[in-house]
N, C-alpha and C positions, 0 to 999 in steps of 0.2 A: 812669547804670547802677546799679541795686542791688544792694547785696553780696547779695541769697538770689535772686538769678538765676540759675538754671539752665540749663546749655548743654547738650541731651539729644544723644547719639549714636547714630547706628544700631547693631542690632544685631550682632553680628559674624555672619559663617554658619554655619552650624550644622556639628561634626566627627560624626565616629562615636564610636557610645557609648561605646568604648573607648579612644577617645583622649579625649573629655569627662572620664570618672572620673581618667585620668592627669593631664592637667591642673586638675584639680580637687583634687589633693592637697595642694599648698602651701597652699592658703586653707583647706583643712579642717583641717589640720597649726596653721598660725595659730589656725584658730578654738577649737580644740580648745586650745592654750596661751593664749589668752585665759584663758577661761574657768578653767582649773586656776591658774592663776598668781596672779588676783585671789581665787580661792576660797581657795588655801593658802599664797600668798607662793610665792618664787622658790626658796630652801632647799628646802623641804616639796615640792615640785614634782619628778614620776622621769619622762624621760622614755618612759618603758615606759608612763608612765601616760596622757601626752599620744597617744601613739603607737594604745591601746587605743582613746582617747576618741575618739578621728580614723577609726579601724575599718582602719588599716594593722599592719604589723609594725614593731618599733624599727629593724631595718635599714631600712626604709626612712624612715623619719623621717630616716635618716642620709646617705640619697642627698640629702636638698634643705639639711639642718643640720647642721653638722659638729658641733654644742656645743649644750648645754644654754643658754648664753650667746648662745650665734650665731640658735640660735629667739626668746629674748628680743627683742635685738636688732631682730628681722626682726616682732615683734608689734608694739613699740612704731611703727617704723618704717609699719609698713604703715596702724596707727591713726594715730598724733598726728603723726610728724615728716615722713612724708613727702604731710604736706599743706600745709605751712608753704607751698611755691609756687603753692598755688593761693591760698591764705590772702593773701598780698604782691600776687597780680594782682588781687583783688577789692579792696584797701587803694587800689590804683593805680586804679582803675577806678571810684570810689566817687566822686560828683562832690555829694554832700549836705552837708551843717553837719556838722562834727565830733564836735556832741553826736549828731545821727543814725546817724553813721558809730559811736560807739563802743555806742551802743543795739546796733544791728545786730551788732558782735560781740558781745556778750554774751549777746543773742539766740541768735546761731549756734551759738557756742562749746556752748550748755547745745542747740538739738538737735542740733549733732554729736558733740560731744563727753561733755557734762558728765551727758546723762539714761545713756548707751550705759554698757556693761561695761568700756568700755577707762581711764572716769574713774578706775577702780579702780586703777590703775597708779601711781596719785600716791600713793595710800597702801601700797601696796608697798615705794616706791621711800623713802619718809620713813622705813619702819621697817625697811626691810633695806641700804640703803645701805652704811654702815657696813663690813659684814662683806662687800661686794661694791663693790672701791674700781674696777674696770673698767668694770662696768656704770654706777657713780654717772658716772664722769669721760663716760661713754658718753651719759648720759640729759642731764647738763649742756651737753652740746655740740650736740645733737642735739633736746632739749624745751625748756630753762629759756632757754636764750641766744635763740633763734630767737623765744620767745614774749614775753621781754622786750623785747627789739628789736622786733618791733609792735607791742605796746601802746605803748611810747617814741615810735615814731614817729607813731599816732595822737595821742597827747600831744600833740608837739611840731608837728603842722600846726595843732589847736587855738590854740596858744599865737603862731605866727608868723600866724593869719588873725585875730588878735585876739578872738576868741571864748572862750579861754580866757585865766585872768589865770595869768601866770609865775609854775613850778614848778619843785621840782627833781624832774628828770624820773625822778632813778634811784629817789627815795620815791615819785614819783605811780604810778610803773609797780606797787607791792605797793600802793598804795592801793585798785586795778582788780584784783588778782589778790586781795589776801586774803579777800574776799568769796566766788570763785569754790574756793580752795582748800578754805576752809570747808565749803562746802558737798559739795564732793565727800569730802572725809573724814568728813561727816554721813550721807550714801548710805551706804557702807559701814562704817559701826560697826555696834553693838549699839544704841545711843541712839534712840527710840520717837520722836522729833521728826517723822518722815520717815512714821509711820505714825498716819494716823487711827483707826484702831480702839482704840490704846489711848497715844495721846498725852493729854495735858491739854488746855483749851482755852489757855494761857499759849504752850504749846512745840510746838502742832501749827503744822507748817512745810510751805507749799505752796512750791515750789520757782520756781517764775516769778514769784508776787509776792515772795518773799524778794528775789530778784534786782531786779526792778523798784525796791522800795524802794531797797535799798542804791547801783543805778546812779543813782538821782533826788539822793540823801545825795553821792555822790561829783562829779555835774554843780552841783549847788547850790555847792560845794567851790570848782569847776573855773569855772564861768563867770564871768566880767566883770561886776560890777557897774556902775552909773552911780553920779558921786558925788551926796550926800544934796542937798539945796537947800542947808540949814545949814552944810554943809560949805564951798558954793560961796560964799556969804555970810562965811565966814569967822568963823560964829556957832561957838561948842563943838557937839560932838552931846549930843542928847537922852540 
């Protein structure tokens, strides 16, 4: 089974218009702090402003979010963390070579993740942390633990099917992410790398062969070599 397999569901049935709009207000409420959150950071963020951008009033923002914090929370959740169980059953379900299998996330990661608005949240969270030690402890337990522990474990099947030569697995896991973090703090600067019209030809950066590159850099790293002849021979190497 392939990790970008799609399981489609029926549609649900259709409510009346008035109950649609009602339940249609948490994900507007979401999308609406998306969007503000990554535009001005979490500080900079009112939620009167969320509330507007959503086409509700602040009380009612208040009926689904008790907190400025508790809407964060409920973004991050809705984007990155509360996919980590479908992310684990596609890991479990993945019956290809290791190096396929980690293609395949990186793949995914950048169209789920890493093209979408919500990549935005890594660089929030890098420069506002700090001054918001609940949400950091929040975002740790909930994005960084969950996403090291997969990449760890794609690692470590690598390494126990012989396909990969033995690492240590807590460096090889930032070995597979710093690439990724990269890039998504590249999206969201000021930095012209990300835009052709007026990058250089040195610094203009297509975002899937950047990625392609550096997963090719990191499996060359990763995979098992055979030893040399000269080696086997017991000759020095060349």
């Amino acid at each position: 089974m392939s990790l970008s397999k799609l399981i489609c569901k029926p549609p649900s049935a259709a409510t009346p218009k008035h109950e649609r709009r009602k339940d249609a207000r948490p994900g507007e409420l979401l999308a609406a702090a998306l969007d503000l959150f990554v535009e001005k950071g979490f500080a900079a963020t009112r939620v009167e402003e969320v509330a507007r951008r959503a086409g509700v009033s602040k009380g009612t923002l208040f009926l689904y979010f008790s907190s400025k914090e508790e809407l964060f929370k409920a973004v991050v959740r809705e984007n990155i963390s509360g996919r980590f169980s479908q992310w684990n059953a596609e890991f479990e379900a993945f019956d290809g070579s290791t190096a396929d299998m980690l293609r395949c996330c990186v793949t995914l990661w950048w169209e789920r993740l890493g093209r979408t608005k919500a990549s935005g949240i890594t660089k929030l969270m890098l420069s506002e942390a700090d001054n918001f030690p609940e949400l950091a402890a929040f975002y740790q337990h909930e994005v960084i633990a969950p996403a090291h522990g997969l990449i760890r474990r794609i690692l470590q099947r690598g390494v126990e099917r012989g396909e990969f030569a033995p690492l240590d697995l807590k460096y090889g896991v930032y070995a597979v992410l710093a690439p990724l973090l990269f890039l998504q703090l590249l999206m969201h600067s000021k930095i012209a790398c990300l835009d052709a019209t007026h990058a250089t030809d040195a610094c203009a950066l297509v975002p899937e062969d950047y990625l392609a590159a550096q997963l090719q850099t990191i499996l060359d790293g990763l995979n098992v070599r055979s030893p040399s002849p000269a080696t086997d021979q017991g000759l020095p190497p060349l």
